[in-house]
C-alpha positions as CSV (number, residue, x, y, z in Angstrom):
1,X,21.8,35.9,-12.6
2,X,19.0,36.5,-15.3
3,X,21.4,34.7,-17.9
4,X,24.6,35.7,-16.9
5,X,26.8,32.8,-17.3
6,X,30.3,34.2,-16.3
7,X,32.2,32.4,-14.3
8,X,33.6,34.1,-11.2
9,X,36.1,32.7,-9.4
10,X,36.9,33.0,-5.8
11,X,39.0,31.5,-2.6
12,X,39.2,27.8,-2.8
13,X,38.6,26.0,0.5
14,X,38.1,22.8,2.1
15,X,36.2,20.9,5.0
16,X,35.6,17.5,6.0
17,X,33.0,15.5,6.0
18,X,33.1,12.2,7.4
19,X,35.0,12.0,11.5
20,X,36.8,8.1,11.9
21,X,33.7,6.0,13.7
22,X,33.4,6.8,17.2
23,X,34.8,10.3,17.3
24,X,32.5,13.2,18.1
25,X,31.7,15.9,15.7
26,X,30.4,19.7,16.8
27,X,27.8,21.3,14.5
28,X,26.4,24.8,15.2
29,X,22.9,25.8,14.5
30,X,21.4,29.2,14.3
31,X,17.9,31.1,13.4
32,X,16.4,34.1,12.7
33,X,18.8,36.8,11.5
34,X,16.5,38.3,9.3
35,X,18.5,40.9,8.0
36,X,15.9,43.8,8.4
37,X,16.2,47.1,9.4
38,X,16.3,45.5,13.1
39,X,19.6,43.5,12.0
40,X,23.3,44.8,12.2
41,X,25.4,43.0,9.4
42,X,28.2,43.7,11.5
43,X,27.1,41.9,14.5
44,X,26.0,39.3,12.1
45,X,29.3,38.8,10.9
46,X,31.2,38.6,14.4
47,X,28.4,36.2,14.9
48,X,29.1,34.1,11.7
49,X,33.2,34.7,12.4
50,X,32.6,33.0,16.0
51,X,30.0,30.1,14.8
52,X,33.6,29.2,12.1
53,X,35.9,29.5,15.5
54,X,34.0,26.7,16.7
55,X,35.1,25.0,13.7
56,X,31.9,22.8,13.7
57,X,31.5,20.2,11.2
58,X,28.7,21.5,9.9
59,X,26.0,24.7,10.6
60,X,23.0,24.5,10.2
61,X,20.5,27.9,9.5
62,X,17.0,27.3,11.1
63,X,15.5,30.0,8.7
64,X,14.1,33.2,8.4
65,X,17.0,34.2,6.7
66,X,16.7,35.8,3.3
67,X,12.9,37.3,4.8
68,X,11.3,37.0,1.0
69,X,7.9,37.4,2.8
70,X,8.8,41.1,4.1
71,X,11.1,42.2,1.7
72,X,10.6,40.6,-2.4
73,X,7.4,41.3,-4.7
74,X,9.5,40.2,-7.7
75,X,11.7,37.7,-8.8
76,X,14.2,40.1,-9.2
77,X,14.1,41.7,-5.8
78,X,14.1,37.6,-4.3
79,X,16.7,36.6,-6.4
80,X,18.9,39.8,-5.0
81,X,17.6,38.9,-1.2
82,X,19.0,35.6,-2.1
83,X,22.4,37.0,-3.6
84,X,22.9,39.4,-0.9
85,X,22.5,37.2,2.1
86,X,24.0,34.2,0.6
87,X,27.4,36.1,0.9
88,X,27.2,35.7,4.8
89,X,27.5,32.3,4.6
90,X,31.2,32.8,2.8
91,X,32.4,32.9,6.7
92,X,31.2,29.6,7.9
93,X,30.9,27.4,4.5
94,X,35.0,28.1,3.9
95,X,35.6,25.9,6.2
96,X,32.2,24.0,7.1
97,X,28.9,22.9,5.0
98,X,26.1,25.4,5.6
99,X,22.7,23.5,5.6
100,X,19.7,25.6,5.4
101,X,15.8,25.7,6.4
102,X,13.4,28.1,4.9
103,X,11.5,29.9,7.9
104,X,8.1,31.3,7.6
105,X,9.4,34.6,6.1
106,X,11.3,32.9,3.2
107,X,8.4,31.7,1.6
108,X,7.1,28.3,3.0
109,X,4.4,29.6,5.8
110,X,1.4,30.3,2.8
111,X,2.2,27.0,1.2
112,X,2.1,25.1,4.7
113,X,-0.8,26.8,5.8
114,X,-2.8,25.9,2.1
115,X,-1.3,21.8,2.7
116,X,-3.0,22.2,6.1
117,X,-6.4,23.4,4.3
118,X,-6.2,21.2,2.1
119,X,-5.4,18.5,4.7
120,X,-8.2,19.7,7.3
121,X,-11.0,20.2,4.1
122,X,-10.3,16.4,3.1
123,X,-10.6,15.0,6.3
124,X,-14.0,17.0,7.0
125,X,-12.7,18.7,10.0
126,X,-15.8,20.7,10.1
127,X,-14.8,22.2,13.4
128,X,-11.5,23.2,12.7
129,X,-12.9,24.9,9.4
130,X,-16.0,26.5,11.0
131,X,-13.6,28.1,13.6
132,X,-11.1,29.4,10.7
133,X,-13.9,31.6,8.9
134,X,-14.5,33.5,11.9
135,X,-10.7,33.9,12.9
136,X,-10.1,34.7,9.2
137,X,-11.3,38.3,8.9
138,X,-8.9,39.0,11.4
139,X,-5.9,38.4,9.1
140,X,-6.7,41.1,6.4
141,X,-7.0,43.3,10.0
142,X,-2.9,42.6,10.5
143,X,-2.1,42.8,7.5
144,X,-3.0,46.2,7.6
145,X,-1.4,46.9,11.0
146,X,1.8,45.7,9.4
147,X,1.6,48.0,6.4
148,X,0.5,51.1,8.7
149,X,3.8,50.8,10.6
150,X,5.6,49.5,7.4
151,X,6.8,46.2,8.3
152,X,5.4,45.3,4.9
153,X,4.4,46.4,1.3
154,X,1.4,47.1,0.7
155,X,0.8,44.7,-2.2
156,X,0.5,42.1,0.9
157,X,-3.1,43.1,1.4
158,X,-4.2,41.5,-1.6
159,X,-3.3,38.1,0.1
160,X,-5.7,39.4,2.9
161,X,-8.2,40.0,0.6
162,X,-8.5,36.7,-1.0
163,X,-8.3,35.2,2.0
164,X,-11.4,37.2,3.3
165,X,-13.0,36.0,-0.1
166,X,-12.3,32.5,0.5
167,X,-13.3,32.3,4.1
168,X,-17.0,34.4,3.1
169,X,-17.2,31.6,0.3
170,X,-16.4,29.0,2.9
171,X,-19.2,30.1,5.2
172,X,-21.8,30.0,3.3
173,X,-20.9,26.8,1.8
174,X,-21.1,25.6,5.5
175,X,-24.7,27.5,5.3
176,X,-25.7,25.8,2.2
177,X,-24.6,22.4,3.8
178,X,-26.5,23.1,6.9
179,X,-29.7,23.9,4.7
180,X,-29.1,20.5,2.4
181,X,-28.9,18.6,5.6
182,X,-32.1,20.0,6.9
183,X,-34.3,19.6,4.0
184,X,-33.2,15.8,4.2
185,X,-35.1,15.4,7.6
């Protein structure tokens, strides 16, 4: 990590990956450990330990796992979350591959929601975006219920913030529009 290039050497294991044609094949598929102050790593352990007894032939993690969203400002602070979950998956991927799927609290929800923006703004779904900048304001409204009861830091506001921006500028460019369309009567 940040430039450190020595090599570190650990257990070497094994696992297939292709069953003859026709056989059946067991995979395991979990979500949502999280890994907060909700989580014991000990009971995610055992559970990791019992996923490998299965001896699937491959596990798949349905996200929400390394919880960037909630606990990384920095690179540094996402690169440990990475680090220090990562070493959970020593259980299962010694003996299976480990497939993973970032969940909305590793990082993928704000660029989803901003491709579905973008999507809805192209299309001229007036409706949907008319209805968005009067939901909107409520955002910024849990965002600071989250930080009150610190589920989050408080940097997260700022996204709250812009968004409030955004969604004032989006109104009254559906005002403006409005007035355009009127004047052309």
């Amino acid at each position: 990590m940040n430039g450190d290039s020595t090599f570190r050497s650990n257990s070497e294991h094994s696992f297939s990956t292709q069953r003859p044609v026709g056989s059946t094949f067991t995979f395991d598929l979990q979500a949502d450990p999280h890994m907060d102050s909700n989580s014991d790593p000990a009971v995610y352990t055992n559970t990791l330990r019992n996923e490998t007894n299965d001896r699937p032939d491959f596990l798949i993690d349905l996200g929400d796992t390394f919880m960037t969203e909630k606990f990384a400002v920095t690179q540094e602070q996402v690169d440990r979350r990475y680090i220090e979950t990562r070493a959970f998956f020593d259980i299962p991927g010694a003996s299976s591959p480990v497939f993973l799927v970032n969940g909305n609290h590793d990082g993928w929800f704000v660029i989803w929601l901003g491709i579905y923006y973008i999507v809805s703004a192209r299309s001229e779904s007036k409706a949907f975006i008319r209805t968005t900048v009067y939901g909107r304001p409520t955002f910024l409204g849990f965002l600071g219920v989250l930080v009150a009861f610190g589920m989050v830091e408080p940097v997260i506001i700022v996204f709250g913030v812009v968004d409030l921006i955004t969604a004032i500028w989006t109104y009254r460019l559906l005002c403006l529009e409005k007035i355009a369309a009127a004047s052309l009567k």
